[in-house]
N, C-alpha and C positions, 0 to 999 in steps of 0.2 A: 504494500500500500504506500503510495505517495500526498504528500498533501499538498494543493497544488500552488501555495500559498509562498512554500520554499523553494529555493534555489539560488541559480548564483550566476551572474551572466559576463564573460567575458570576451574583449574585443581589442585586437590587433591588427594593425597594419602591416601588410604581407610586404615584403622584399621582393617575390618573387609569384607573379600572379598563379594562384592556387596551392600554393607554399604552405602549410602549416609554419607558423611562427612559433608557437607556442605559449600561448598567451599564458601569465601565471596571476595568480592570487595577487601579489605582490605590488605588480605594474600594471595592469590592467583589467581592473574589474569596473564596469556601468555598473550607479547606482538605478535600475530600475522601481520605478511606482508603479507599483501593482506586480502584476503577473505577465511572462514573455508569453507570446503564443507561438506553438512551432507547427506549422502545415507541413507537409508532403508532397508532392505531386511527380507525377510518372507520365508517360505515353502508354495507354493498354494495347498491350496487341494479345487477338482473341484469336484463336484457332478453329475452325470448325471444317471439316476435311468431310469427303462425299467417304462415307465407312457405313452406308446405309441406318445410321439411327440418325437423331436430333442431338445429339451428343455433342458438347464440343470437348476440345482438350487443352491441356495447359499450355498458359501461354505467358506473357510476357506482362511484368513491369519497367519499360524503359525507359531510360532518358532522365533516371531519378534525378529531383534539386528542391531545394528548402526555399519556403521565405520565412522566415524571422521577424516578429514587429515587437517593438516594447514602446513604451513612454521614458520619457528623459525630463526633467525639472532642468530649465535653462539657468547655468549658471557657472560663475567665472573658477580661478583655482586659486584664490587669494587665499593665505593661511592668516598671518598673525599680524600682517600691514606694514612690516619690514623685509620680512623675505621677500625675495626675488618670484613676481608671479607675472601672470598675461600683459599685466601694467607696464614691464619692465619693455614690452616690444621685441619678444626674443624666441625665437623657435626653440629656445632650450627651457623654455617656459609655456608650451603649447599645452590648450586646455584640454581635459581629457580626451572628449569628445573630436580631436581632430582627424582621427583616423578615419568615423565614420563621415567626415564632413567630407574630405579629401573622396571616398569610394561613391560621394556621390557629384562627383568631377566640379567638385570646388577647390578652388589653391588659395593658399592664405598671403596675406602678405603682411610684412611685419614693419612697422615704423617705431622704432628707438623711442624709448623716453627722452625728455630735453637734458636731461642733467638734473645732478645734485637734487638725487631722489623724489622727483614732483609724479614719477610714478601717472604718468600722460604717455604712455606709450598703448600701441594697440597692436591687435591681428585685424585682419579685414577680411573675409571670403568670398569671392565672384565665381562665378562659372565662368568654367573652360573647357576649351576641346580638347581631350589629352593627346598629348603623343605617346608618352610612356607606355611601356610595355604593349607595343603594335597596336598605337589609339585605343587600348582598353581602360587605359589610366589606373589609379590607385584602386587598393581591393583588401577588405579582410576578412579574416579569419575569427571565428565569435565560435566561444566554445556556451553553452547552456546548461549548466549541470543542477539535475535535481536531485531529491533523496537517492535514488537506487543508480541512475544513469548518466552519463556524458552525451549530447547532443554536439556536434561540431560541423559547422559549413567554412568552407573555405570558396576563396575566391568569390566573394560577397562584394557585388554594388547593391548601391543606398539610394531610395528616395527618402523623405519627409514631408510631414506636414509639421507649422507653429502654430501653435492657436493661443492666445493672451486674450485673458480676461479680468475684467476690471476687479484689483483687490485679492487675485489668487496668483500662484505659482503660474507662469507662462510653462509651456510645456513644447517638446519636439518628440511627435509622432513618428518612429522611427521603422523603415521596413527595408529588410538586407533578404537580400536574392543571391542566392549560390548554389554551390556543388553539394549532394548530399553524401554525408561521410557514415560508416557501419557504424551503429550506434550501441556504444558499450554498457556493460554496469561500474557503476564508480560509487565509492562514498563519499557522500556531499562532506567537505570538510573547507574549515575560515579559518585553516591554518595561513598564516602569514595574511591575512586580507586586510588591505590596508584601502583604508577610503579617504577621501578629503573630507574635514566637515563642515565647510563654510555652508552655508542655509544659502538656498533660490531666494534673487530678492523676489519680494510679489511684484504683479503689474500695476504700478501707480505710477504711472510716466512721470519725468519729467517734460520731455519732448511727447509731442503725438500732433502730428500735423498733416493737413493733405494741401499741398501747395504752402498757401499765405495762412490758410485758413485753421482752427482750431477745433476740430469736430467734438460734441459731448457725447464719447461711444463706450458703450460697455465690452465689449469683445473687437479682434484684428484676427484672422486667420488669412491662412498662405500656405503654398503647396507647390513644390518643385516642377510636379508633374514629369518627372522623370520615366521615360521608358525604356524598360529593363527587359532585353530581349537576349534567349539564350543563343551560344554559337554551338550547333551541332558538328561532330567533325567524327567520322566513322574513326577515325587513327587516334583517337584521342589518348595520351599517356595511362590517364585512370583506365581505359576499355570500357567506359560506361554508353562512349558517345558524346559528350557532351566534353566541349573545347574551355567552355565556363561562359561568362556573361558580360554584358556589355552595354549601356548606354547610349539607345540611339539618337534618342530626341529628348527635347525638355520642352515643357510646354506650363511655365509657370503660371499660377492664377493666386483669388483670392477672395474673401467679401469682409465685409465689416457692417456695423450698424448705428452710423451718426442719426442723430437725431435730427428731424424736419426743421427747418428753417428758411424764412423769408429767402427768396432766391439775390435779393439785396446784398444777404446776409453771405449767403454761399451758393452758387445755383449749380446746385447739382443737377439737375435737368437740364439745365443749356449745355455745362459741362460732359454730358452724356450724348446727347442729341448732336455736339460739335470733336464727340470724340479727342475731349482734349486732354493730353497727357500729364500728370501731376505726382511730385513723388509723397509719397507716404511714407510716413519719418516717427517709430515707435523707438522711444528709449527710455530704459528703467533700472533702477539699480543704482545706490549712491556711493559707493564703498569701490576705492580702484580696484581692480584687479577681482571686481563682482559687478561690472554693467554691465549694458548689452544693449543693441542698439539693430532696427534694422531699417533700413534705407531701401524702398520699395518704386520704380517708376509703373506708375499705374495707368490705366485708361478703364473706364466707368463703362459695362456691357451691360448693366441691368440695372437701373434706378426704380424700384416698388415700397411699396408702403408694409409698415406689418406694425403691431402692434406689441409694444413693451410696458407691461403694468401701469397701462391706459395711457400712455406718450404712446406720438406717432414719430415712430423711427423709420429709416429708411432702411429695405433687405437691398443692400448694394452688393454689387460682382464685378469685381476688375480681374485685367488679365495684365500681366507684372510683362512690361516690353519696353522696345528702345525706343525714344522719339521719334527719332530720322534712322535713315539707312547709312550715313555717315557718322551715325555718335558710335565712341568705344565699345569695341566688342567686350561684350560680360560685363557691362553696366546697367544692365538694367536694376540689378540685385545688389544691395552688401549688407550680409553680416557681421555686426562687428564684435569683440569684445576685449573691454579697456578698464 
């Protein structure tokens, strides 16, 4: 019997796409909220042969590969507010979480603190197209172990979704797509398991803005829309079939829920109607080296009314894109944390 309450979830950045690393107790355990979910999925091939009955025969589970989803509490790796953390601008201070950011072909970029400890330094994440490892880009390895068993996918890309809400823990909805590995018995053990323990700040922005404008909204969500499609390869080293996975397309999106207002005020209807592009700008967290900050360029696909404890809010839908065809590749997006 397992209770499914326990467990322990770890995740590595591979060297070497579809590498076990090894991920340990030690250096790499996600703290998840709640429970991970682990799917299965196969290709069936069915047999059924002219042998005069209705009969068929056995046949095949192929093509086996796992998705993986957990929830993640957004939040930086500040310890005691002297040590050297995300603050400092330093990949030798990257937040736990960058392995999975990177496998979902995000690269970070680091800008220095100013000097003499002001602890203003950040990471930045944009999408990009990788070259790495034959355009498959960054990938890991997530081992899941519960009471009796180890669960382990390798060669894992990542979508997510954020979802911030007003006065709680912001959150990154996390789903890792990989190779599925023979699944052992193990005993769950927190030997050496070391966590950070700074607390998720809750979402009470400082910054929250679309354009010039100051919306009063209770929730922001946002979605990669990453497409994660498998490479079948008959030769494949494993013999499974399957080469591993890869990121074809992104198709980011999003909605949020400002509240109605005189179009005077902010005119989201013109703004919709004229398709005009504005960035959306969520930042929370007051403690360096624990904020977080996301930089969103938007455009309005659905402006409707809905109703919030008798206020009339707007159920808004934007799609996360570049202005012009000449603005920087992989701007449309950045996550930050400083």
């Amino acid at each position: 019997m397992e209770r499914s309450a326990i467990g322990l979830l770890l995740v590595k950045a591979e060297s070497t796409y579809g590498t076990d690393p090894t991920p340990t107790n030690a250096a790499n355990l996600i703290p998840v909220e709640g429970a991970a979910t682990w799917q299965v999925a196969s290709t069936r091939i069915d047999r059924k042969v002219l042998d005069g009955t209705h009969d068929k025969i056995a046949g095949f589970n192929a093509l086996p590969n796992v998705t993986l989803k957990f929830k993640y509490a957004i939040r930086g790796n500040r310890t005691d507010g002297s040590t050297a953390d995300v603050s400092a601008g330093s990949s030798s201070n990257k937040i736990e979480i960058d392995g999975l950011l990177q496998a979902s072909d995000l690269s970070p970029t680091y800008t220095a603190e100013s000097g003499g400890g002001t602890r203003d330094g950040n990471v930045i994440y944009k999408p990009v197209v990788p070259t790495s490892q034959g355009g498959v880009g960054a990938s890991v390895t997530c081992y899941w172990q519960t009471e009796l068993k180890k669960h382990a996918i390798v060669g894992g890309k990542v979508d997510f979704e954020v979802t911030m809400e007003a006065g709680k823990m912001a959150y990154i909805d996390f789903t890792v797509r990989g190779k599925y590995v023979a699944i052992t018995d193990n005993t769950l053990s927190t030997s050496s398991a070391a966590y950070l323990d700074i607390k998720p700040p809750l979402f009470t922005p400082s910054v929250l803005t679309l354009g010039s404008y100051t919306p009063v909204v209770s929730n922001v969500k946002f979605s990669l829309g990453n497409d994660i499609q498998m490479r079948e390869n008959a030769v494949a080293s494993t013999g499974e079939g399957i080469e591993g996975f890869i990121i074809v397309d992104k198709s980011p999106k999003g909605e949020f829920n400002p509240e109605s207002v005189a179009e005077a005020t902010n005119p989201f209807w013109a703004a919709w109607r004229a398709s005009t592009v504005a960035t959306l700008t969520a930042t929370f967290g007051s403690q360096s080296g624990n904020k977080f900050s996301a930089i969103l360029s938007t455009e309005l696909t659905d402006v409707n009314y809905t109703d919030l404890n008798k206020r009339r809010v707007h159920s808004a839908k934007f799609e996360i894109l570049k202005s012009t065809l000449s603005t920087a590749a992989g701007s449309q997006f950045q996550l930050k944390w400083y």
